[in-house]
C-alpha positions in Angstrom: 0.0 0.0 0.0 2.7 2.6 0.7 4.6 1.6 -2.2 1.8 2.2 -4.6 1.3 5.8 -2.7 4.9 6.5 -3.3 5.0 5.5 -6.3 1.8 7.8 -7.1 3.5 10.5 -5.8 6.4 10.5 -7.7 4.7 9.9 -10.8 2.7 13.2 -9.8 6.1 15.0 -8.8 7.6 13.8 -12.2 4.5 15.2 -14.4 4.4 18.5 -12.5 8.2 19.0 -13.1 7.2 18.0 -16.9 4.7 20.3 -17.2 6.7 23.2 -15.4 9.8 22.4 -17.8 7.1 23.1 -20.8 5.8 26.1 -19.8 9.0 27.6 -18.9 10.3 26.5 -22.6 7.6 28.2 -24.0 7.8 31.1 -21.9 11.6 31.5 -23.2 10.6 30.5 -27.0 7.9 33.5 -27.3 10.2 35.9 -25.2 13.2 35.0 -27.7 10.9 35.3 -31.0 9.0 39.2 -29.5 11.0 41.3 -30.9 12.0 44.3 -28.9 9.0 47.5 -27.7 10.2 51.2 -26.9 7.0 53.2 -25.5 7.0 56.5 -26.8 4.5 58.0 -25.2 5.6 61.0 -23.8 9.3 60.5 -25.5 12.0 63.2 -25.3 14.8 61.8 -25.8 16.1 58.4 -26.1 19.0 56.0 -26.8 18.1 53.4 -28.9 20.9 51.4 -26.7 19.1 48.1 -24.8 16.4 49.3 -26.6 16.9 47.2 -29.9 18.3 44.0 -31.9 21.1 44.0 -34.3 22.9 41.6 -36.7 25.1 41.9 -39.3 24.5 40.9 -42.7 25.9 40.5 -46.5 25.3 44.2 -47.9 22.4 42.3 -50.5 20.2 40.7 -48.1 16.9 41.5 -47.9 14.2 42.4 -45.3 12.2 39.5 -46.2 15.3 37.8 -45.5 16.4 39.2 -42.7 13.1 39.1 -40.8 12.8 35.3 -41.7 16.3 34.8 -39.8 16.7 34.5 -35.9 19.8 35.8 -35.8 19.2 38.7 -34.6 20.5 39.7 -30.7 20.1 42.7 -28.4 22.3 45.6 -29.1 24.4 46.7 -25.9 26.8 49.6 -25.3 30.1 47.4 -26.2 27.7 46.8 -29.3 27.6 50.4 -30.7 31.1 50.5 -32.2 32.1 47.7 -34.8 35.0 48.5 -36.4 35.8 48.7 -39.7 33.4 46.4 -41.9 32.4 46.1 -45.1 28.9 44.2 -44.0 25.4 45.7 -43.4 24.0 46.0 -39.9 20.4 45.8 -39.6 18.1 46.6 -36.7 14.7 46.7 -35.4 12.4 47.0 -32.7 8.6 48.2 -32.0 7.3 51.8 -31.2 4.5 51.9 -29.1 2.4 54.7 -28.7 -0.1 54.0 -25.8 -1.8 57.8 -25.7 -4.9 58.3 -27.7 -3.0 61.0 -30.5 -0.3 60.5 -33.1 3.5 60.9 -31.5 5.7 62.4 -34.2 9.7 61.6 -33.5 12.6 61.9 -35.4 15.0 59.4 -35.6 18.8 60.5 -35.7 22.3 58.6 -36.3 25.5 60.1 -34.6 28.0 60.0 -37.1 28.0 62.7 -40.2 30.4 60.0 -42.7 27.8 57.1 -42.6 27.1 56.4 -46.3 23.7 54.9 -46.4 20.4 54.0 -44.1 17.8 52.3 -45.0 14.4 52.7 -42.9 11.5 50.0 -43.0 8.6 51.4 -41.3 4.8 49.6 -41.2 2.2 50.8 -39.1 -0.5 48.1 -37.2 -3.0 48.7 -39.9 -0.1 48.5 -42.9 0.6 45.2 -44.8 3.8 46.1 -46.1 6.8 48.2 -45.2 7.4 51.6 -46.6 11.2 51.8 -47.3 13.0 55.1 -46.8 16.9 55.5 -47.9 19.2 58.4 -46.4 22.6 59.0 -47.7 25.4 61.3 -47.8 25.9 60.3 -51.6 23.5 62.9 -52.3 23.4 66.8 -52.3 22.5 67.7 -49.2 19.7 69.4 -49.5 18.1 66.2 -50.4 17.9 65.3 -47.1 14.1 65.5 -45.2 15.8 66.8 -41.6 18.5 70.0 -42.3 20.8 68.4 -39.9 23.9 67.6 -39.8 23.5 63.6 -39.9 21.8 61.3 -41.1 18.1 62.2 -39.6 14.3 60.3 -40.5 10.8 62.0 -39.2 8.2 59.7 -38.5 4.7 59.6 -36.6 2.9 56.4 -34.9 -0.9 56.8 -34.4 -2.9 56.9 -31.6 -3.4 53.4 -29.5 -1.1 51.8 -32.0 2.3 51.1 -32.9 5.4 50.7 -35.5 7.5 48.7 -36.1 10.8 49.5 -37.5 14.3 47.9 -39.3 17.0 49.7 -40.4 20.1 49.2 -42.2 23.0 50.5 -41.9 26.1 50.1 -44.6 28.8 51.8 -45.9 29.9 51.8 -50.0 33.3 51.1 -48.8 34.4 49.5 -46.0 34.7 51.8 -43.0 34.2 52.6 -39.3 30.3 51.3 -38.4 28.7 52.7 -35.4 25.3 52.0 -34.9 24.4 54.6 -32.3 20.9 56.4 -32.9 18.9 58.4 -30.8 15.0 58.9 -30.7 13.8 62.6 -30.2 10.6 64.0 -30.5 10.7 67.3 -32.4 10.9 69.4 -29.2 13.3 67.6 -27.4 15.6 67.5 -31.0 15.1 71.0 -31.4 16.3 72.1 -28.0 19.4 69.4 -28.4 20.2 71.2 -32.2 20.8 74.1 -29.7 22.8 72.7 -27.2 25.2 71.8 -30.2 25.1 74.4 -32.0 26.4 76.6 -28.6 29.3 74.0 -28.0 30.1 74.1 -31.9 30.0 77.4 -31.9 32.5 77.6 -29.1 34.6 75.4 -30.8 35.1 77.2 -33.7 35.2 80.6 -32.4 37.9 79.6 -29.9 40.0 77.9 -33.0 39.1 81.4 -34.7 40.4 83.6 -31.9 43.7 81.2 -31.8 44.2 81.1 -35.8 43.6 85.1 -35.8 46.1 85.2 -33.6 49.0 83.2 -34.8 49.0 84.9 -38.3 48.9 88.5 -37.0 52.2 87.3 -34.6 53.8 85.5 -37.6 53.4 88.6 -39.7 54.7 90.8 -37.2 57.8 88.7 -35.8 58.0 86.7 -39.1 58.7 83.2 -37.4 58.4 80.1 -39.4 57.0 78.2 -36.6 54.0 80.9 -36.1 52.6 80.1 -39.6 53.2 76.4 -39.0 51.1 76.3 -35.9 48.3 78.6 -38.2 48.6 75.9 -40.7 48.0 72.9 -37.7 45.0 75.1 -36.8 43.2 75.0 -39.9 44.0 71.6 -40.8 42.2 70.8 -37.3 39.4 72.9 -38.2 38.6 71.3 -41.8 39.0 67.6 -39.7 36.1 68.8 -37.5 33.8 70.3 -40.2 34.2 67.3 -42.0 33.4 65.2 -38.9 30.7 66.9 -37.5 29.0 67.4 -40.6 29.1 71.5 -40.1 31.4 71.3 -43.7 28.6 69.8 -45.7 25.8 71.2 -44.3 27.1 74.5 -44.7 30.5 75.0 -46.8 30.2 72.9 -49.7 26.6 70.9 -49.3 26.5 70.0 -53.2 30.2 68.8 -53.2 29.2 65.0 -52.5 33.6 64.1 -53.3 34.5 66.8 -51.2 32.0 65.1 -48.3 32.8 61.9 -48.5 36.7 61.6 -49.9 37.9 64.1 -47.8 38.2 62.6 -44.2 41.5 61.1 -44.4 43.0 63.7 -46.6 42.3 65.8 -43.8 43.7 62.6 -41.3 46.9 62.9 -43.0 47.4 66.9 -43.3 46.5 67.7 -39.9 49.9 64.4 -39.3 52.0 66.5 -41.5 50.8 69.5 -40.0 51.4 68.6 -36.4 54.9 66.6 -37.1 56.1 69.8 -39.3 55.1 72.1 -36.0 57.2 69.8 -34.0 60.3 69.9 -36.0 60.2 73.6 -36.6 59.1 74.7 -32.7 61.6 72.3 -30.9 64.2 72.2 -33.6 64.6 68.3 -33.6 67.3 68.7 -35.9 69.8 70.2 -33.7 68.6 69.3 -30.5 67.1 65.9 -31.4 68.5 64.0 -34.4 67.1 60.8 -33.8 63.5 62.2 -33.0 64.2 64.8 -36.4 64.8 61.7 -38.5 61.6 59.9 -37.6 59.6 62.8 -37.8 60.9 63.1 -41.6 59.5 59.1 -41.9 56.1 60.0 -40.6 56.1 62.6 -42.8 57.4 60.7 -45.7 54.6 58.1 -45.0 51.6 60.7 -45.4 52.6 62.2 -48.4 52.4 58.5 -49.9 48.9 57.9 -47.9 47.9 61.7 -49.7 49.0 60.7 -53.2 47.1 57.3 -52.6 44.0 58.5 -51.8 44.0 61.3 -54.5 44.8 58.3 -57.2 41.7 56.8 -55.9 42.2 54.0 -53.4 40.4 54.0 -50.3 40.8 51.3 -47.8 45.1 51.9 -48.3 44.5 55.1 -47.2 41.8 54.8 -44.5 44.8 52.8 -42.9 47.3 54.8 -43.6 45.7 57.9 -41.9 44.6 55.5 -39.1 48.0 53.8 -38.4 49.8 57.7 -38.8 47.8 58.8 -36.1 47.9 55.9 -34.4 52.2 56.4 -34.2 51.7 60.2 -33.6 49.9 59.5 -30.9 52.9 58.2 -29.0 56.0 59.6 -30.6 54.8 63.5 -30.1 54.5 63.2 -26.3 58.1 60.9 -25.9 59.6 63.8 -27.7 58.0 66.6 -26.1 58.6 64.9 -22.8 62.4 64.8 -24.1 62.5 67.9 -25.0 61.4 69.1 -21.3 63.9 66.9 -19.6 67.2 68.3 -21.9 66.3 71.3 -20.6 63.9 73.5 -22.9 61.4 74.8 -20.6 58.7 75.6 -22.9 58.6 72.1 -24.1 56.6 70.9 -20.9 53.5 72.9 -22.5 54.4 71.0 -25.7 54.1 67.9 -24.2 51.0 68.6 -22.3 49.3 69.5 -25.0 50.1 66.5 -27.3 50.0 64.5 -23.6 46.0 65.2 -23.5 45.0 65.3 -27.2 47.4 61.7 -28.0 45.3 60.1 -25.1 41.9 60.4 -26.0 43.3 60.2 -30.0 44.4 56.5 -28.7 40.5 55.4 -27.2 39.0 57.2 -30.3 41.3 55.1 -32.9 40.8 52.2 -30.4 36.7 52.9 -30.8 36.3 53.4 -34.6 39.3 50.7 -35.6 39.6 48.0 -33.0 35.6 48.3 -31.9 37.0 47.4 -28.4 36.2 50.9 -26.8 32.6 51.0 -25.8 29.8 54.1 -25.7 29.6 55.2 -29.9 30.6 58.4 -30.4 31.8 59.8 -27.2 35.3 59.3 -27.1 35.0 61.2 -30.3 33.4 64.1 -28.4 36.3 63.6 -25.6 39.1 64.1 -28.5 37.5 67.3 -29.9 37.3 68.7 -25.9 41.2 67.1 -25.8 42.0 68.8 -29.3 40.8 72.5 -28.0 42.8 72.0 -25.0 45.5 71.4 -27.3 45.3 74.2 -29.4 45.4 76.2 -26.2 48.6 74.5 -24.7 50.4 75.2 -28.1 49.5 78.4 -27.7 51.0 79.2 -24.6 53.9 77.0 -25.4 54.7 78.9 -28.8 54.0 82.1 -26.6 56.6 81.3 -24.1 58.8 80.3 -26.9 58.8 83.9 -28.1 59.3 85.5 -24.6 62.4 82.9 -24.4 63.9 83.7 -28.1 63.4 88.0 -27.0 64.9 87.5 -23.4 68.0 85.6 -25.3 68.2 88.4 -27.9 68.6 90.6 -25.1 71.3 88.4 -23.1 73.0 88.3 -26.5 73.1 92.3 -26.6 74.0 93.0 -23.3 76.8 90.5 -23.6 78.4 91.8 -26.9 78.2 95.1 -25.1 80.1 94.2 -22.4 84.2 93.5 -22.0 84.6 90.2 -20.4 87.5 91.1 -18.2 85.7 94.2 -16.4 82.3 93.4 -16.8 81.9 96.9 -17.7 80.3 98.7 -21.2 82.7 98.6 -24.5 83.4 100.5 -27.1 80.8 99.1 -29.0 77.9 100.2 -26.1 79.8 103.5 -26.1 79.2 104.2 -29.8 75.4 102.4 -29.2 75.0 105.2 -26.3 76.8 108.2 -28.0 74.3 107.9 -31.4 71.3 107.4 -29.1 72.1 111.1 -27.6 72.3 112.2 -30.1 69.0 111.0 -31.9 67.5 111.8 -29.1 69.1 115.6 -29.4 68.0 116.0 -32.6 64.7 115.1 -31.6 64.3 117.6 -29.1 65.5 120.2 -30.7 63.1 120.2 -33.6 
């Protein structure tokens, strides 16, 4: 009798577990298959981060093909950058508007050099997807959002929703980041100022600084003035180009001068920088060694220049990265030399390169290697770090100048002098005797 109760109960125990074991699998099955839901109602601003499923794809697949796959996964923050690829990256998720009234948002990437996007939207009520393409192989005034990236409205009705895939892809390979952000058209409008303020900063401060160096290189007529101007406005074409200020504004119909200028302007700002180095620390007499591979780097951009003007891209794209990339460490070594042979104004040299070299390294490391995390903001850290480094130049050129007059000055007072003595020569007697009697003359009359 008990062993027919026991044996009861376990069969119970075993069915129960059976049963659990299914629902549980099912539970997993229609959680893995749902694809992911942002709720918009009320929606300012927001990342599409967590918020969406990504996977990468041969630049010819289709939707239908992509939405009959399960390959898909969610899209975390150590997900956003992914290197340099030649593949498509598709996403998607669900917007769901819960309020009783259409939502209108605008969805935005973060980087200005993305090539194409593709947007697949269908409403609740819609059989099919309406396809959308974005692209910076077009004028820009073709775009449907004046904005500096790549930017799509849309509107979700009342008690409904819409779902949404996008692709992502480049013509070329290049750096992928899949970072968007989902505003509504206040909250966009308010971040477009923001921007534009901190932009406008930017420039202005690069402005006041370029201003600046050519009215002291005209005056005192010093080589290493008008090499630093030079550094300064290779920097500032880098930054048009990458914050998308050059083509929405300087030359929006030049679609070549958009697109096939980036590492052009890589490898100018490299010569730039490495030509400022060699002329404000004069490597060739103090540092031969650091001179002759300065010359190298040098030698290496003009072939990545003449490269990418004959027309080949991915050479140059690694070119410009791997000449940044070796910048990025020889600049501070030799401005930290420079500071410990003795040449005082070298230690704002090397703070400057110190700052801007660091958060170069985590932006190559971002865009190249894809092992940096968080999109675009270590891009956002080197534009802070290359400001800071303008300034730093500044007041190490500036200190440079002080330095050059004080030994001018040393250098009179010391060809005026006898060295037995210590007292004035005939040569600060003559100096003396003509300066009466200039100032004589001048009285006089």
């Amino acid at each position: 009798m008990i062993t027919n109760r026991t044996t009861t109960t376990v069969a119970t125990l075993g069915l129960r577990a059976l049963l659990l074991w299914l629902v549980l699998l099912l539970i997993s099955t229609a959680t893995h298959a749902r694809e992911p839901v942002i709720d918009i109602e009320g929606l300012t601003q927001q990342s599409l981060v967590d918020q969406v499923e990504f996977r990468p794809a041969a630049p010819d697949v289709t939707l239908e093909e992509v939405r009959a796959d399960t390959g898909f996964r969610p899209l975390h923050r150590a997900d956003i950058n992914q290197g340099i690829s030649g593949q498509a990256y598709w996403l998607r998720t669900r917007l769901v508007n819960t309020h009783n009234k259409p939502v209108s948002w605008i969805l935005v990437h973060k980087t200005s050099y993305l090539d194409h996007i593709e947007l697949y939207t269908r409403d609740a009520t819609a059989s099919k997807f309406e396809r959308a393409h974005l692209s910076d192989r077009v004028p820009f005034h073709e775009r449907p959002i004046d904005y500096r990236t790549l930017a799509f409205p849309g509107q979700t009705g009342g008690d409904s929703y819409t779902d949404i895939y996008l692709k992502v892809y480049y013509d070329k390979p290049d750096s992928v980041s899949l970072q968007f952000t989902l505003y509504s058209p206040e909250a966009f409008t308010q971040a477009v100022q923001y921007e534009n303020l901190w932009f406008g900063a930017y420039y202005g401060a690069l402005a006041v600084m370029l201003f600046l160096a050519l009215i002291i290189g005209t005056l005192l007529r010093r080589p290493s003035v008008f090499i630093y101007a030079a550094l300064l406005l290779a920097t500032g074409w880098k930054w048009t180009l990458l914050n998308g200020f050059g083509y929405q504004y300087l030359w929006p119909d030049s679609i070549y001068g958009h697109n096939e200028g980036f590492h052009i302007a890589f490898l100018l700002f490299a010569l730039c920088a490495t030509q400022f180095s060699k002329s404000f620390l004069n490597t060739r007499v103090h540092f031969p060694l650091g001179h002759r591979l300065l010359q190298v780097i040098q030698f290496v951009v003009l072939v990545g220049i003449a490269v990418r003007l004959m027309g080949a891209y991915e050479p140059a794209l690694h070119i410009a990265f791997i000449t940044l990339a070796v910048i990025a460490f020889v600049l501070p070594v030799i401005g930290a030399h420079a500071w410990y042979s003795g040449l005082r104004y070298a230690r704002w040299y090397f703070l400057a390169w110190l700052l801007y070299c660091v958060s170069l390294l985590l932006t190559l490391a971002s865009a190249y290697l894809s092992i940096v995390p968080n999109g675009m903001y270590a891009l956002t850290l080197l534009q802070v770090g290359s400001l800071l480094e303008a300034v730093f130049l500044t007041v190490a050129l500036t200190e440079r100048l002080l330095n050059l007059e004080t030994e001018r000055r040393n250098a009179l007072a010391l060809a005026n002098q006898d060295p037995l003595t210590g007292l004035g020569n005939r040569r600060l007697l003559q100096s003396e005797y003509e300066g009466f009697i200039e100032s004589g003359s001048a009285h006089r009359t």
